[in-house]
C-alpha positions as CSV (number, residue, x, y, z in Angstrom):
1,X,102.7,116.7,122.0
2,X,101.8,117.4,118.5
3,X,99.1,120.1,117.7
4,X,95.7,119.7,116.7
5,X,95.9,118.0,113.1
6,X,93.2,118.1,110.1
7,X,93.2,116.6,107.2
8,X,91.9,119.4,104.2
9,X,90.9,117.2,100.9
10,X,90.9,120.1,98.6
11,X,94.7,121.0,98.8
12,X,96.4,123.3,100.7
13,X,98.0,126.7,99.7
14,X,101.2,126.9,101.8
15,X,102.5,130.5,102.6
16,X,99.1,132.0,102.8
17,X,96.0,132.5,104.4
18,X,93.8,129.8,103.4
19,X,90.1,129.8,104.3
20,X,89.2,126.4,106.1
21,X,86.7,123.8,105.1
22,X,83.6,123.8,106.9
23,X,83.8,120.2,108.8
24,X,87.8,120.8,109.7
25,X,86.8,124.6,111.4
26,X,83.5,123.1,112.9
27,X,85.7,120.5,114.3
28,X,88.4,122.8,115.8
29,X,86.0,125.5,116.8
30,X,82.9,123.4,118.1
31,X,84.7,119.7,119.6
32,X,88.1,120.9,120.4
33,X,87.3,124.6,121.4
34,X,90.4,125.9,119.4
35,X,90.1,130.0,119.3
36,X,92.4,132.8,117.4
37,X,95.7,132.2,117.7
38,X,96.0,128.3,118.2
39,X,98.8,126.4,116.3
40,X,97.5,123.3,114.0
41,X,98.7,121.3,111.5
42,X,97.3,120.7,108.0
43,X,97.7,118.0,105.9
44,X,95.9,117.0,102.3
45,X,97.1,113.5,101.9
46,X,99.7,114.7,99.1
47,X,102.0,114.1,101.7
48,X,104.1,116.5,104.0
49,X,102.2,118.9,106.4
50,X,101.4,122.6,106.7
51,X,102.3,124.3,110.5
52,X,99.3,127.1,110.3
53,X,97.4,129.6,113.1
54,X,94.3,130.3,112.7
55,X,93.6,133.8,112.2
56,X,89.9,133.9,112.0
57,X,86.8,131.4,112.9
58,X,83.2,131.6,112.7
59,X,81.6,132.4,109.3
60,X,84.8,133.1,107.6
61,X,86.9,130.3,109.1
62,X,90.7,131.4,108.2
63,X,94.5,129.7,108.7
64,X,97.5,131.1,108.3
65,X,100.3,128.5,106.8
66,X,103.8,127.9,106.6
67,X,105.8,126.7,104.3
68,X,105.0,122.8,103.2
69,X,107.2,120.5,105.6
70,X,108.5,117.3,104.5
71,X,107.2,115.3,107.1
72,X,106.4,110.9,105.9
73,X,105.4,109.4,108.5
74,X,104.6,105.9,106.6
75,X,106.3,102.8,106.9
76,X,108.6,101.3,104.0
77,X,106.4,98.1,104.1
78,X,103.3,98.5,102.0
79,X,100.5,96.3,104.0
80,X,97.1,95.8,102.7
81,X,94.8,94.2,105.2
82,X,92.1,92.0,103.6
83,X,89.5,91.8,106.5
84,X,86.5,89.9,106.0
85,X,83.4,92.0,107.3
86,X,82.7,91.9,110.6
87,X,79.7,92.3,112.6
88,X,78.9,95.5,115.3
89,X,81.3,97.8,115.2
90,X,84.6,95.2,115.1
91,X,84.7,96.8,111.9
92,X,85.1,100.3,112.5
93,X,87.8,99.2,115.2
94,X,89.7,97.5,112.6
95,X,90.2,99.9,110.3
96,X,91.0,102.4,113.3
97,X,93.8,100.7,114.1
98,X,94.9,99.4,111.2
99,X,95.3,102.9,110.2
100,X,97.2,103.8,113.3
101,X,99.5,100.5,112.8
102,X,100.3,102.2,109.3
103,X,98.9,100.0,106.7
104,X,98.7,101.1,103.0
105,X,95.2,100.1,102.1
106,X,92.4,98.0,103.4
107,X,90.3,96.3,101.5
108,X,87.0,94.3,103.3
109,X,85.9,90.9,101.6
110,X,82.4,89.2,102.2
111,X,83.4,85.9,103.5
112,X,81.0,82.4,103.4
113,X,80.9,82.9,107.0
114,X,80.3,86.8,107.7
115,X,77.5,87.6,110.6
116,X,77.7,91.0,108.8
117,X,75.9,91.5,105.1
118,X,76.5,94.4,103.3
119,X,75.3,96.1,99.7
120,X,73.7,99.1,97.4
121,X,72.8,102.2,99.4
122,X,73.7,100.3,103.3
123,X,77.4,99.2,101.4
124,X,78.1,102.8,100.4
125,X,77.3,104.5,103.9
126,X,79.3,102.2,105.6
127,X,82.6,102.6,103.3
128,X,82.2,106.3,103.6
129,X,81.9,105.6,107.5
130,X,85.1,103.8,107.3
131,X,86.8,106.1,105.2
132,X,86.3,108.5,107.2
133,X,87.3,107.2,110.5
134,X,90.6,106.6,108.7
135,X,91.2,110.0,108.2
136,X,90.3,110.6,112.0
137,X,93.1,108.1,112.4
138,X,95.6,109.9,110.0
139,X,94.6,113.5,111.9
140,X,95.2,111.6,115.4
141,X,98.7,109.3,114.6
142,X,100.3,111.7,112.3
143,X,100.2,110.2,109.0
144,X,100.2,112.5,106.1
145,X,98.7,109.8,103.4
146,X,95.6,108.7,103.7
147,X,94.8,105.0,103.0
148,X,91.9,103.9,101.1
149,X,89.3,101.7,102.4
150,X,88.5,99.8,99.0
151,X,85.1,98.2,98.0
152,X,83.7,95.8,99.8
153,X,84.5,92.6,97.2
154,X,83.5,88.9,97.4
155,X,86.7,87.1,98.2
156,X,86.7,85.1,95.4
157,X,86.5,88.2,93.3
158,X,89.1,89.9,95.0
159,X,91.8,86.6,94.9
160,X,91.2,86.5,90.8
161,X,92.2,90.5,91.2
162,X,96.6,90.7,90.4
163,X,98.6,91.9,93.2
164,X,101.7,92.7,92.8
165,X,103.7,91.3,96.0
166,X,103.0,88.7,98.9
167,X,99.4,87.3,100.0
168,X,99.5,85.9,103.0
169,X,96.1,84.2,104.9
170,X,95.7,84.0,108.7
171,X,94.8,80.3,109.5
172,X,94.9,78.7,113.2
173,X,97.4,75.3,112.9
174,X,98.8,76.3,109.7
175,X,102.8,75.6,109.6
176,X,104.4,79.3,108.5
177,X,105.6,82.3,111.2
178,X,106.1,85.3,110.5
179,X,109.6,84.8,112.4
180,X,110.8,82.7,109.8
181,X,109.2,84.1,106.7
182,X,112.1,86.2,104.5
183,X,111.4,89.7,104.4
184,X,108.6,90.7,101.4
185,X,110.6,91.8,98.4
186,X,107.4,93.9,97.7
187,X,103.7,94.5,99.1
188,X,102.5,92.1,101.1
189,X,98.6,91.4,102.0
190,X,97.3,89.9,105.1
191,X,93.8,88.2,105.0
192,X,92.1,87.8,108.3
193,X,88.7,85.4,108.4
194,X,85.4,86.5,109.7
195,X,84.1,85.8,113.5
196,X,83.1,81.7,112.1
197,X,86.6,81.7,110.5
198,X,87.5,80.8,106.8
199,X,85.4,78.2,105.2
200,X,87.4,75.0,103.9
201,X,86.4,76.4,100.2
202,X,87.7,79.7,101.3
203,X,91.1,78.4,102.3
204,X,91.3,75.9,99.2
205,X,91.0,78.8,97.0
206,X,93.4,81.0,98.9
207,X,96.0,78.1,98.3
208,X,95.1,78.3,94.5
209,X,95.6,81.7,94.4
210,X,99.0,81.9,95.6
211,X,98.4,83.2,99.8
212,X,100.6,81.4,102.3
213,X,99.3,79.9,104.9
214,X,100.1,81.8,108.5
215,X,99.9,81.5,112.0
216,X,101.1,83.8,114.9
217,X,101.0,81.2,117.9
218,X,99.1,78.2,119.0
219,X,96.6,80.5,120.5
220,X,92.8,81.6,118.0
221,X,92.5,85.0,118.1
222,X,89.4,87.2,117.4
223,X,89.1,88.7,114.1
224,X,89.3,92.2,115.3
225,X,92.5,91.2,116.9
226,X,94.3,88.9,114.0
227,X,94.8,91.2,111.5
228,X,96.4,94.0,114.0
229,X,98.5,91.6,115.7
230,X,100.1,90.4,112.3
231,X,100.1,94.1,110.7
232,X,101.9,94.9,114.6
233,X,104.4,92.0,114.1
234,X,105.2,92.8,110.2
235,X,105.8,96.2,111.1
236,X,108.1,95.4,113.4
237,X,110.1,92.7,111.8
238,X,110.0,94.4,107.9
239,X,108.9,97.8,108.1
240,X,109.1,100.5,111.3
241,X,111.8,99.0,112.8
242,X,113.6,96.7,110.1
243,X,117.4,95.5,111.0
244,X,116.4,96.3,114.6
245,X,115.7,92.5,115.9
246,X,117.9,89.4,114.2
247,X,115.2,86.9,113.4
């Protein structure tokens, strides 16, 4: 069982006694009822991870660190999920487990057919809402990087963007499996529609910008479950567990 993690933006000073950041000894004193003397672990997103004790709480929160452990935790397969925004909290969800499934980045597209609208003030809240839930789900699977939940883009805007690897785009009856894909030579991207699906313009331009068409099984899956079943199945034919299955 690993120790209560926190991620601590501002750097960490290994071999020392660091004071803690407000929100991370808040958290470990107020939620999880930590007290003097409990192990943690603190990470900053540099990668690698800091074993500490904390020495001190209350006003003057304090932790005692190690040394700076080598510890990567990410997968060798750099997946960017392209999720079109969806409505309630499918969203939040998404980019829970997304983060837990170990993908790189996510970045969420307005799509023709999105229930949910998003922009100015309401569009900033919600990506630092999403941003941080995907350092909750760093602190909670382990990872020591922390992926970046991009703007919010129209998808036509974000297909003229380069990208420097495979696009791939989650369509029900389209011919290509994963199974019998090659393995990515670089990054790949995975777009997943909205609740209504892609529009036909939506997958025409798709098609002129490059993405393969994919499919995982004769079956239509929710959008809140697409994108986590392909980054699941990538992950386990190209990057967790590559060479371990002959496909």
């Amino acid at each position: 069982m690993m120790n209560p993690r926190f991620f601590c933006p501002d750097g960490l000073v290994p071999d020392s006694d660091m004071p803690l950041p407000a929100a991370v000894a808040h958290h470990a004193e107020r939620v999880l009822r930590l007290v003097v003397g409990d192990a943690v672990t603190l990470f900053d997103g540099r990668g690698g991870e800091c074993a500490a004790t904390l020495v001190a709480l209350g006003k003057q929160p304090l932790a005692r660190l190690g040394p700076r452990l080598d510890a990567e935790r990410e997968s060798p397969l750099a997946i960017t999920l392209v999720q079109a925004l969806a409505s309630a909290d499918k969203m939040d969800w998404v980019v829970q487990k997304a983060v837990e499934l170990g993908v790189a980045a996510i970045q969420p597209v307005a799509a023709e057919r999105s229930v949910l609208k998003l922009s100015g003030d309401r569009a900033d809240k919600r990506l630092a809402h999403w941003q941080q839930i995907a350092v909750s789900a760093c602190e909670q699977s382990g990872r020591n990087r922390v992926p970046e939940v991009a703007e919010i883009l129209p998808l036509a805007k974000y297909l003229a963007q380069d990208f420097a690897g495979t696009r791939m785009i989650l369509a029900p009856g389209a011919a290509g499996a994963l199974a019998r894909k090659p393995r990515p030579a670089g990054p790949v991207a995975i777009l997943i529609g909205p609740e209504g699906g892609w529009s036909p313009a939506e997958l025409a331009l798709a098609d002129r910008a490059g993405c393969e068409p994919l499919a995982l099984g004769p079956r239509v899956l929710r959008t809140e479950t697409a994108g986590l079943a392909a980054i699941a199945a990538m992950q386990t034919l190209w990057g967790d567990f590559p060479g371990d299955l002959d496909v």
